[in-house]
C-alpha positions in Angstrom: -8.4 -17.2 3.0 -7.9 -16.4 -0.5 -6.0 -13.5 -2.8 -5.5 -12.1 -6.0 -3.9 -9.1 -7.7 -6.9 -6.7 -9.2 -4.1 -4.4 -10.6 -0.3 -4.1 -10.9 1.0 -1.0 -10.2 3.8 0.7 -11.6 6.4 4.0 -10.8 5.8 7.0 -12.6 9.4 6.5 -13.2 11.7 3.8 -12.3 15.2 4.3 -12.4 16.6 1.5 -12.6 15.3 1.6 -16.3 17.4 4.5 -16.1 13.9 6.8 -16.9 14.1 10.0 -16.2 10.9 12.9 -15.5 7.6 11.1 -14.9 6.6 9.0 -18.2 3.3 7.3 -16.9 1.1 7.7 -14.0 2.3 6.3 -10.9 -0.1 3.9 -9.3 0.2 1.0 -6.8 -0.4 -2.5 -6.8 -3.9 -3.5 -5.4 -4.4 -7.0 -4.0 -7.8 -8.4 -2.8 -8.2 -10.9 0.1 -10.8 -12.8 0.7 -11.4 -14.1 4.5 -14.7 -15.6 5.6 -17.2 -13.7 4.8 -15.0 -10.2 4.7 -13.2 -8.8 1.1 -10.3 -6.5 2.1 -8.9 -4.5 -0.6 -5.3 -3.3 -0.4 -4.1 0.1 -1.8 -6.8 1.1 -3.9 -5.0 3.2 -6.2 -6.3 3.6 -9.4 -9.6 5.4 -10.0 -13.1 4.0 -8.5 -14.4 3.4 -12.0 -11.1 1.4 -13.4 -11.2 -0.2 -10.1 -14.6 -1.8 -10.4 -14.0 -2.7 -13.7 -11.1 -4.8 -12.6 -12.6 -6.2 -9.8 -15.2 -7.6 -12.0 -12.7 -8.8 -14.4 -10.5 -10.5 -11.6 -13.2 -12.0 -9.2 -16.8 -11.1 -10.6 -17.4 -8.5 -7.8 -17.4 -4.7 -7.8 -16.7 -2.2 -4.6 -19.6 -2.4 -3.3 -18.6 -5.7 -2.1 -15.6 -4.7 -0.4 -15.8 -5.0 3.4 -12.3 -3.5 4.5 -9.3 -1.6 3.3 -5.7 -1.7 4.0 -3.4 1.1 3.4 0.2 -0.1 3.6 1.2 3.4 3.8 -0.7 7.3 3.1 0.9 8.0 0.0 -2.1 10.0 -2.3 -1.7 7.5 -5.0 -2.7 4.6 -2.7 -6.3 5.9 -2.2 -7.7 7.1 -5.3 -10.6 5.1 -4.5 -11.3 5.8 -1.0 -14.1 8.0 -2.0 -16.0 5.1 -3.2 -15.6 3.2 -0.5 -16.9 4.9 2.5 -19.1 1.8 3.5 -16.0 -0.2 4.1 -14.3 -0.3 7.2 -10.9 1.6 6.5 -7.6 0.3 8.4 -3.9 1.5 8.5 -1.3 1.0 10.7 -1.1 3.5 13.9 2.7 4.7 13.6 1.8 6.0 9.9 -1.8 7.3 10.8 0.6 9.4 13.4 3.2 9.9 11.4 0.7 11.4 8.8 -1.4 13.5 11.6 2.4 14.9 12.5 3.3 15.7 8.5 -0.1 17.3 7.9 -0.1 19.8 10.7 3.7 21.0 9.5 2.6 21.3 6.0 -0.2 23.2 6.9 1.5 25.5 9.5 4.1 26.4 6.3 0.6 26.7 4.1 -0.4 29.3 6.4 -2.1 32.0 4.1 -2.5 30.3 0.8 -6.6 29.3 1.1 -6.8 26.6 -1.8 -3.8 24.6 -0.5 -5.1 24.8 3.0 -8.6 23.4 1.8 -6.4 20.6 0.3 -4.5 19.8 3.3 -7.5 20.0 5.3 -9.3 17.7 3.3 -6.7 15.1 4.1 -6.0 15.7 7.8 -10.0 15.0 8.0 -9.7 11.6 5.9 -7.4 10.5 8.5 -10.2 10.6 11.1 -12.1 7.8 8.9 -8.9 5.4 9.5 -9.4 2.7 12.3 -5.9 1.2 13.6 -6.1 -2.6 13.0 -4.7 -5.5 16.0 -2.1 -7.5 15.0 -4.2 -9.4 12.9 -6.3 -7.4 10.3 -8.4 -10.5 9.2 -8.4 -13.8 10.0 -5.4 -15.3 7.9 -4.3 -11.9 7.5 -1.3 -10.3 9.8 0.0 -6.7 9.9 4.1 -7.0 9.4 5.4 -3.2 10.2 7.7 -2.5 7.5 9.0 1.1 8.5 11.4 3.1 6.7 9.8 4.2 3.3 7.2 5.8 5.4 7.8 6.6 9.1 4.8 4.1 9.3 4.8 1.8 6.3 3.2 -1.5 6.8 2.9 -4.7 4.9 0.2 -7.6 5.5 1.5 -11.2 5.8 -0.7 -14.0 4.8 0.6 -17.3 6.6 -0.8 -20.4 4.2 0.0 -23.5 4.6 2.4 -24.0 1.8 4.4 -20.7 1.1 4.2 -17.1 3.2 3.1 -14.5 1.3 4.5 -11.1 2.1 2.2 -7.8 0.7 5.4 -5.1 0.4 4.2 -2.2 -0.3 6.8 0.1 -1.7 9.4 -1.6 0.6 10.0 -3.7 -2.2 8.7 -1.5 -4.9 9.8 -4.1 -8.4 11.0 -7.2 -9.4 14.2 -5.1 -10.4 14.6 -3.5 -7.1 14.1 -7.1 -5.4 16.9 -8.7 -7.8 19.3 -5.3 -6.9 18.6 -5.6 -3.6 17.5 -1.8 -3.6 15.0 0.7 -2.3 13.4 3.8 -3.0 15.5 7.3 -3.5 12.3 8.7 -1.5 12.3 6.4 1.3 11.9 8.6 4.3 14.4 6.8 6.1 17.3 4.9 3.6 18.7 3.0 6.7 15.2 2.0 8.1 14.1 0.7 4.7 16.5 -1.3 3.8 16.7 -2.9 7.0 12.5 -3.6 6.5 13.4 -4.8 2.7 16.0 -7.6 4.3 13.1 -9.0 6.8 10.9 -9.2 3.8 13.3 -11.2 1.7 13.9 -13.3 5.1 10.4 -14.2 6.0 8.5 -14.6 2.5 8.1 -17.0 -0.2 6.0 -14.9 -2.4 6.4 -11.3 -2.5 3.7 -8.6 -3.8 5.7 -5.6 -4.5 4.5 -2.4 -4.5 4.8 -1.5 -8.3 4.8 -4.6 -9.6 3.3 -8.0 -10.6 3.6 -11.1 -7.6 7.2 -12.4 -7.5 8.6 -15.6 -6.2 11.7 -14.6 -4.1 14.6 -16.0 -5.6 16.6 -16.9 -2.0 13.6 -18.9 -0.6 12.7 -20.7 -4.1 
């Protein structure tokens, strides 16, 4: 098993730079794994053309390649590139493929009447249906590690090597800055639930991969 980041994310605005309105693009960090024979990409955020060009920049490959992706939550800019990738085998964790089923049908019952925003949340309901819920382990080398609370669902993958665990965070763990505060999202969906899943990741990994952010050593395990 191998990994790399292809891209490091960033929040359209991060507070803790004290930034206020939206001053960039929001996008997330996308890691690639490789595993025998399989190449799994993780949150392919940014869009399908900037993507290939950093896969071929970062490991000489470009989407076609990619076997499998892993969505460590549904967020809309954590699949910008799903559309060119419909020969890969899609995975996200059950609970936030639910949880996701459960928030589209409310959205769309309050929708009820206005066409173009139905069409919209239609359109995502139906990309659900192309998600297959992973076992325990998503890839040889490569385990699921629920991480609930920014999402109802959120998951992060743990890769077990044999000299330091690396944790993939998601938005759990969303910077470097929120990692050295100790602090999560103002959007979590559940405050309590988050920061409870933040404190396992600082527990359990050597190397985190935030969600926003480049790869970061944690400081309490160093």
């Amino acid at each position: 098993m191998d990994w790399r980041i292809v891209s490091i994310g960033t929040l359209a605005s991060n507070p803790l730079w004290n930034e206020r309105g939206a001053p960039r693009t929001g996008h997330a960090t996308t890691t690639i794994i490789k595993s025998g024979n399989d190449i799994l990409l993780v949150d392919p955020s940014l869009p399908g053309q900037i993507l290939n060009a950093r896969l071929y920049e970062r490991w000489g490959i470009d989407l076609s390649a990619i076997t499998h992706v892993f969505l460590t939550s549904f967020d809309p800019d954590r699949r910008r590139t799903l559309g060119d990738l419909s020969r890969a085998t899609w995975f996200m964790h059950e609970p936030e493929i639910q949880a996701a089923i459960l928030a589209l049908s409310d959205e769309l019952e309050r929708a009820e009447g206005d066409t173009a925003l139905t069409l919209i949340l239609e359109q995502h309901r139906d990309l659900l249906a192309n998600f297959e819920v992973p076992q325990d382990t998503v890839l040889p080398g490569v385990d699921l590690f629920p991480l609930h609370g920014y999402t109802p669902g959120s998951c992060g993958l743990l890769l077990p090597t044999p000299k330091r665990t690396i944790l993939i965070c998601g938005d759990t763990v969303a910077t470097s800055e929120h990692l050295a505060q100790a602090s999560v999202l103002s959007n979590c969906a559940d405050i309590e639930m988050a920061q409870e899943s933040f404190k396992e990741c600082v527990e359990i990994a050597d190397v985190l991969v935030p969600g926003r952010d480049n790869v970061v050593i944690n400081p309490i395990r160093s």
